[in-house]
N, C-alpha and C positions, 0 to 999 in steps of 0.2 A: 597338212593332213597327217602325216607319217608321225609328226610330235603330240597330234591328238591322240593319236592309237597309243604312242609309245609312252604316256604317261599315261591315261587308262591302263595299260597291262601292267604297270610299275604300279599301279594302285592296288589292281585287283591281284596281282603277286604279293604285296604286301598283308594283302586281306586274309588271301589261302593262306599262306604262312600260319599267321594266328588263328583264323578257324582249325587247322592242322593239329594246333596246340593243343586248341580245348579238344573237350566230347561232345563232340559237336555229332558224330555217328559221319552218315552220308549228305549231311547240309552242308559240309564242307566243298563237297564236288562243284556248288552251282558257283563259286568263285573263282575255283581253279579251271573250270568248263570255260567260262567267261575272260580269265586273263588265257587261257590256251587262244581261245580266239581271237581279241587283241593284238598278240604276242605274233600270229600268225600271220593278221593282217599289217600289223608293223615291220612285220621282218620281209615279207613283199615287195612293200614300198619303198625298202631300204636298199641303198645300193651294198654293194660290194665291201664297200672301207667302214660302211657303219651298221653292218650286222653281228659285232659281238655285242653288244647290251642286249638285244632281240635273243641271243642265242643262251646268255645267262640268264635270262630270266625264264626262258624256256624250260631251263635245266633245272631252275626252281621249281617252277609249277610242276615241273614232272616228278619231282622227291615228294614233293604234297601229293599227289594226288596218290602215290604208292604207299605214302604216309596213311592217308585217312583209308584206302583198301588194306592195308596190312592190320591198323587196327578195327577198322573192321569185320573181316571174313581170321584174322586169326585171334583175336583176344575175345575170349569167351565171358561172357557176364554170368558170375553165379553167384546166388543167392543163400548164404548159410542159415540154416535155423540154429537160432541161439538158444537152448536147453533151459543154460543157468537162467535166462529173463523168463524163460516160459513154465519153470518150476519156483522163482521168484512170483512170479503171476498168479499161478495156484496157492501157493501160501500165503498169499493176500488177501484172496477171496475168501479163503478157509476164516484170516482170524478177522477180517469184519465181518464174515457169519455168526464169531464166535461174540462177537463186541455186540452186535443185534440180540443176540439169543440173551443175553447178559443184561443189555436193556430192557427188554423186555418181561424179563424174569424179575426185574428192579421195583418196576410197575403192578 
């Protein structure tokens, strides 16, 4: 049972890991949640002499999960408004008014 748990939480540490990576936002939690638990119930079952694997990976899942809080609650999303496209945009509009007015004047 203890090797069922203890590759479970070696999965799902693998998985936070790369969820961690991406932008994932807060979906990253529900792996690291899930190898925390694993990892907890693995390191229980383990005696004495085979609780450092349980205990590194612990130490993973806990850099992930500060990982995904850190970007998070500190890396702020903002959105710039870009000028040059939105004065690009207007002058576009302006000279296929001008190209219609032109056709139409044709006619």
């Amino acid at each position: 049972m203890r090797k069922t748990f203890l590759i479970l939480a070696i999965i799902f540490t693998v998985v936070s890991v790369i969820f961690s990576a991406l932008p994932l936002d807060t979906l990253a939690l529900a792996p690291i949640g899930l190898a925390l638990l694993f990892i907890f119930i693995a390191f229980k079952k383990s005696t004495i002499e085979e609780r450092k694997l349980p205990k590194r990976l612990f130490i993973i899942a806990y850099i992930c999960g500060l990982v995904v809080l850190g970007k998070t609650f500190l890396v702020k999303d903002e959105v710039a408004v870009d000028t040059k496209f939105e004065q690009e945009k207007i002058e576009t509009k302006q000279e296929a008014k001008k190209d219609l007015e032109e056709l139409e004047g044709l006619e």
